[in-house]
N, C-alpha and C positions, 0 to 999 in steps of 0.2 A: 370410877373415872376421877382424875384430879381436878379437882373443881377448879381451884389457884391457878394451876397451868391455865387452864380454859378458858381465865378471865384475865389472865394477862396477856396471851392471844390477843385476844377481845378489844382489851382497853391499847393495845399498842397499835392494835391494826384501824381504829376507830382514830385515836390522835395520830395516826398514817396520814389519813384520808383528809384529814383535816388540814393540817401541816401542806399535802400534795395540791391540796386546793388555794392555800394560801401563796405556796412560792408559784405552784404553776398556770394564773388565771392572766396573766400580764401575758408572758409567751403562747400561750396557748391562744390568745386572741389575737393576737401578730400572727401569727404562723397557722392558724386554722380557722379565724374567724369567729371563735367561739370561747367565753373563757372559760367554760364549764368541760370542755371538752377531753381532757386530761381527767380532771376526777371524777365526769359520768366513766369515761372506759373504766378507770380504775375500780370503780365502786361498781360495776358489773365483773368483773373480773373476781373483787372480793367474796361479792356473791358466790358466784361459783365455785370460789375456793371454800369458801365457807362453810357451801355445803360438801364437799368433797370432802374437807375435815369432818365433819358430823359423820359420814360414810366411811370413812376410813375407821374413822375410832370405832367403829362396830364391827370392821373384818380382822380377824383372829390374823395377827402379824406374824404367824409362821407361813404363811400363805404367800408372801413378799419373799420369803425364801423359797418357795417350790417355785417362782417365775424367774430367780435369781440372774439364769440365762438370758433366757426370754427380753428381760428389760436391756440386761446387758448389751445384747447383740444387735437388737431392735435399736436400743442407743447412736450403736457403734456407726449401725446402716445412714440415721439420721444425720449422724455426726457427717460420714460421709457425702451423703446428699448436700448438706450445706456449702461442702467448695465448689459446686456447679452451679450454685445458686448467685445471683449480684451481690456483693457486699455494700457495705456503709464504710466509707473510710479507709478501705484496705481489708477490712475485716470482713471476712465469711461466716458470719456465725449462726445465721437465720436460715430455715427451710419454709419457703413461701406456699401456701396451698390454699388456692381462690382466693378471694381475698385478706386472709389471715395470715400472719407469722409468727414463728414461736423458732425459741432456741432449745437444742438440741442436749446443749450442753447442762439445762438445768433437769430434764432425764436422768444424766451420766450422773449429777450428785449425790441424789437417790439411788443409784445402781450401784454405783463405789459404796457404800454405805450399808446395803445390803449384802453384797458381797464381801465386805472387811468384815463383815459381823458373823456371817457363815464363816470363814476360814479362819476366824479367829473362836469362834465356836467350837468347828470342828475338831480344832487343834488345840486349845486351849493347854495342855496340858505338855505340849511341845514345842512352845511357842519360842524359847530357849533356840533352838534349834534349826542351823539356815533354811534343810529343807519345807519348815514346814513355816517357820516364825517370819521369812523375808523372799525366798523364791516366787511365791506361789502370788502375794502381791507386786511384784515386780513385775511376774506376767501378766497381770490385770493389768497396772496402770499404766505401764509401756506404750500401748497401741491409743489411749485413751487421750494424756500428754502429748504425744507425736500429733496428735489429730489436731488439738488446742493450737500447738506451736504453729501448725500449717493454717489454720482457720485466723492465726492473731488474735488468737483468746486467751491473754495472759489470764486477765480477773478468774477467768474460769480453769486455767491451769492451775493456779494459786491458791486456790478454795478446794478443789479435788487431793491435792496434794496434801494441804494440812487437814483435811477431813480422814483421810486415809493414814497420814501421821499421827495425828492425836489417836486414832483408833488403832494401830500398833501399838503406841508406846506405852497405854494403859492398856491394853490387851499382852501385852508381856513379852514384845519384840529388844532386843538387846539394842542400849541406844547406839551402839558402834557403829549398829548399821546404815543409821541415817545420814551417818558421813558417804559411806559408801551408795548410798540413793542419791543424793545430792553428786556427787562424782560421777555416776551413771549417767544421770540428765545432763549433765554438763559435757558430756562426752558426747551425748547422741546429739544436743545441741549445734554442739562445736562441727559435727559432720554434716549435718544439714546446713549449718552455715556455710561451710565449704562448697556443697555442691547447688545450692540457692542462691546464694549471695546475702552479704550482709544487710547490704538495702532493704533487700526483699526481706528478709526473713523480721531484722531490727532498727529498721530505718525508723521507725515510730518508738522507738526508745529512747533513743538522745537527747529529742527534745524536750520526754518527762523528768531526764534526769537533771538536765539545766534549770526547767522550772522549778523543782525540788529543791535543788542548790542556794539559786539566786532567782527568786524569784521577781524580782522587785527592781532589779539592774538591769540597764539597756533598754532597747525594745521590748515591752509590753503587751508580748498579742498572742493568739493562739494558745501552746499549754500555759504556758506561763501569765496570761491574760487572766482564762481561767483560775491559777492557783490563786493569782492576786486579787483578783474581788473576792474569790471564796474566804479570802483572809481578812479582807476591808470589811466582810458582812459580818466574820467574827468578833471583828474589834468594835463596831460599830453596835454592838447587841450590849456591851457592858454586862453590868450585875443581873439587871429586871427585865430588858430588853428595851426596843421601840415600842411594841407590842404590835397582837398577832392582827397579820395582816398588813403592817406599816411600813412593810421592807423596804427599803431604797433601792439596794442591789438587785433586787431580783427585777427590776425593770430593765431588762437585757442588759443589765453588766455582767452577772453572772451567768455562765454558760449552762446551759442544761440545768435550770434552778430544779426543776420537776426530776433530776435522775440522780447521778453522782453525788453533787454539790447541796444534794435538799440537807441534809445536817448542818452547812452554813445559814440559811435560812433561818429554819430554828434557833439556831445562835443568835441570829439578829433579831429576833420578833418577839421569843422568848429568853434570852439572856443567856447567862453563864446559869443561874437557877435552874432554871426551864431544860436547860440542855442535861444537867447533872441530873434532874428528874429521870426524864428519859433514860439516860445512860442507867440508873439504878434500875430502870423497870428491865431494860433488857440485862442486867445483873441478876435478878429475881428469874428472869425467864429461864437463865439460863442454870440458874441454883436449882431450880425447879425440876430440869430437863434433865440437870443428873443425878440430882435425887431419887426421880423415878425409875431412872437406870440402876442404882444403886441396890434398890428393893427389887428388880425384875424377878420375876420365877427363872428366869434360864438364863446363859451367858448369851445365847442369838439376843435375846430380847435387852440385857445390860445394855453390848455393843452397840445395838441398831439405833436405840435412845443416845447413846452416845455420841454416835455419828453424826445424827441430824440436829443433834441439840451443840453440838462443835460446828455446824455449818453454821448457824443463826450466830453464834459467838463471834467465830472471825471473820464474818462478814462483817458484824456492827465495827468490831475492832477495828478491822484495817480501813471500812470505810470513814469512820473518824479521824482514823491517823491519818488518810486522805487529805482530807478537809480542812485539818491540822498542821499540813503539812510538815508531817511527822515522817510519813514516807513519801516517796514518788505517786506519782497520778496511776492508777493502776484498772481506772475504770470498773471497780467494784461498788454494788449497791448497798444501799443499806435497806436491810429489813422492815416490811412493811410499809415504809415511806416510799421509796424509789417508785417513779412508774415501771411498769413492764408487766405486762399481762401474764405469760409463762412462767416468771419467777415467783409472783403473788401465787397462783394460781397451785403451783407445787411446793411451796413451801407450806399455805396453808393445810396442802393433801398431807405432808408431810407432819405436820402441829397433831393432826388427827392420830397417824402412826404411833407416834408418842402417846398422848391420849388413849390408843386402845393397849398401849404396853401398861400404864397405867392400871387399867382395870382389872390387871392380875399381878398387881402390887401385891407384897406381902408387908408385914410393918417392919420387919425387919431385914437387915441384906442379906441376901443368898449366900451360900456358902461358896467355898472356892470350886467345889468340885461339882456345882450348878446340876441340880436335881435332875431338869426336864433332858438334860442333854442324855442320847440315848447311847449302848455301846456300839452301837453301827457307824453313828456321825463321828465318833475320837476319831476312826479307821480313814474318814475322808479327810483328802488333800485337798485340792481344787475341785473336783470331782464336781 
C-alpha cells in the first residue's frame, strides 16, 4: 500500500474538519442552534468514510469491474428517483430515504470512472478508432448528462465530463473528438431548451454569469452577494492571515461558509501561506494518484487510478477558481473540506480504490501492452 497516498488522505481530511469547524460554527448556531453541529455530522461521516477506505483498499479492484453494470444502472435508477423528489433551489439532486439524503450523482462519478477504465482497457489498443475510441462512451455519458441537465446539476455535469475527458485523452481517444463531444451536448442542450424552456432549463445561469463579470457593481445580493464576500475574505487574509478561527466574513456575510465558499475561509484565517500549503498538498495528492496509476499492473487498474485521482484534481481546481473568481459560480465542492456527507463518504471509499491499486504496484510502469489484460477483454466493446 502507498503509505504517502494514505497520509495525505489523512492530513487533508484532518485539516478538512478543522477548517469546517472554523468557517462553519457561526452558521451552524444561527440556523441549528448548535455550533458543533456541522462538524459532529461531518466528522461522523469521515468516520465512516474512513473506514470504507480501509475496506476498500483490501478488495481486489477488478471486482469494481465485474459490478461495472450494476453500479451503472443502479446509479441511473437513483438518478432518476431524484426528479420526483423536492428540490433545494430548483435543483433535484437529492433522494430522501427516512430521515437521510444523499445524492445520486456522486455514485455516477465512480461509475463513469469504472466504466471509462473498462473500455478504455478493453480497447486499449483501438482506441484510435471511433468505434471503439468515442462511440461506445458517448453512449455511457449521453443518458448520465441528460439526467444532470434535468436535475440542474451543473457541478456534477462538469466533473463527470472532465473525469471521463481526462480518462480518453490519456487513454488514447483522438483529441478531434472532443470538439465533436462538446457539439453533441450543445446540440442536445439546444433541444431541451427548446422544448423546456429557457427559464426552466437556465434561468439559474445568468445570474452566475453577471456575478462572474461584475461582481462588485450595482446591487449586491444574491450570486453576486456571495461572489463578493468570498472575495473580501480573500483579500482580508493577506500574506499570514487573521488567524484560524478569527474570520470576519464568515459571520453570515459569506453564504454557505461550511460548503462552496470554505476555500475563502482559509484564505482569510490562514492567508495566502496557508492556502498555497493546502493547494500543494492536494498537488502531492494528486502527483501521488497518478504515480500509482503509472506503475498499476494492468491498463483497468492505470485508468481506474486515473479517474478518481482527476475527480479530486478538478474538483479542488475549479472550486478555487470559484472562489477566485476565476470562473462562474458552479456550485462545485472542494475536497474534504466542503460539508456533505455523500461526497466525504465516497470519495474517501474512493482514496481506498486507489490504495488497493497500489498494493499491486510494480516499481516500474507497465508496459503499453498491459500484461493482466486478457485476450478475451481486447474483443469487448461495451459489452
Amino acid at each position: 500500500m502507498d503509505i504517502s497516498f494514505f497520509f495525505l488522505v489523512i492530513i487533508l481530511q484532518t485539516i478538512g474538519l478543522i477548517m469546517l469547524f472554523s468557517a462553519s460554527y457561526v452558521t451552524a448556531l444561527q440556523e441549528e442552534g448548535n455550533s458543533l453541529f456541522y462538524v459532529i455530522r461531518q466528522s461522523a461521516y469521515a468516520i465512516v468514510g474512513l473506514i470504507a477506505m480501509v475496506i476498500a483498499s483490501y478488495i481486489d479492484y477488478h471486482f469494481w469491474r465485474k459490478l461495472k453494470w450494476v453500479i451503472y444502472f443502479g446509479g441511473m435508477v437513483l438518478m432518476v428517483a431524484a426528479l420526483f423528489f423536492d428540490g433545494v433551489a430548483g435543483a433535484k439532486r437529492w433522494v430522501y430515504i427516512g430521515g437521510m439524503s444523499f445524492q445520486p450523482s456522486e455514485i455516477m462519478k465512480f461509475s463513469i470512472a469504472v466504466l471509462c477504465a473498462h473500455l478504455i482497457a478493453a480497447n486499449y489498443k483501438r482506441m484510435k478508432q471511433l468505434r471503439y475510441g468515442f462511440w461506445p462512451f458517448v453512449i455511457v455519458l449521453v443518458p448520465v448528462l441528460g439526467l444532470m441537465v434535468l436535475q440542474r446539476h451543473l457541478s456534477g455535469l462538469v466533473i463527470i465530463a472532465l473525469i471521463a475527458g481526462t480518462m480518453m485523452f490519456i487513454g488514447g481517444s483522438r483529441f478531434r473528438w472532443f470538439a465533436t463531444i462538446i457539439g453533441i451536448a450543445a446540440v442536445g442542450l439546444g433541444l431541451l431548451t427548446v422544448f423546456v424552456g429557457f427559464g426552466t432549463m437556465f434561468g439559474y445561469v445568468e445570474p452566475r454569469l453577471e456575478a462572474w463579470l461584475d461582481p462588485l457593481s450595482g446591487s449586491i445580493q444574491g450570486t453576486k452577494w456571495q461572489t463578493a464576500q468570498g472575495l473580501f475574505a480573500i483579500g482580508s487574509g493577506g500574506l499570514f492571515g487573521v488567524g484560524l478561527g478569527n474570520s470576519t466574513q464568515k459571520h453570515l456575510y459569506v453564504s454557505e461558509p461550511q460548503n462552496d465558499m470554505i476555500f475563502s475561509i482559509v484564505c482569510e484565517e490562514l492567508g495566502f501561506v496557508g492556502a498555497v500549503v493546502i493547494i500543494l498538498l492536494f498537488v502531492l495528492l494528486i502527483y501521488s494518484g497518478f504515480s500509482i496509476a503509472m506503475r498499476a499492473p494492468d491498463k483497468f487498474g492505470c485508468m481506474l487510478a486515473i479517474g478518481l485521482t482527476a475527480q479530486v484534481g478538478w474538483q479542488a481546481l475549479l472550486n478555487i477558481a470559484v472562489v477566485t473568481n476565476s470562473i462562474p459560480n458552479t456550485g462545485i465542492s472542494l475536497p474534504f473540506f466542503s460539508a456533505g456527507g455523500t461526497a466525504l463518504t465516497m470519495l474517501l471509499a474512493q482514496m481506498g480504490v486507489i490504495l488497493n491499486i497500489s498494493r499491486y504496484c510494480r516499481k516500474e510502469a507497465p508496459p503499453e501492452s498491459g500484461e493482466r489484460e486478457t485476450k478475451n477483454q481486447e474483443k469487448v466493446e461495451i459489452q
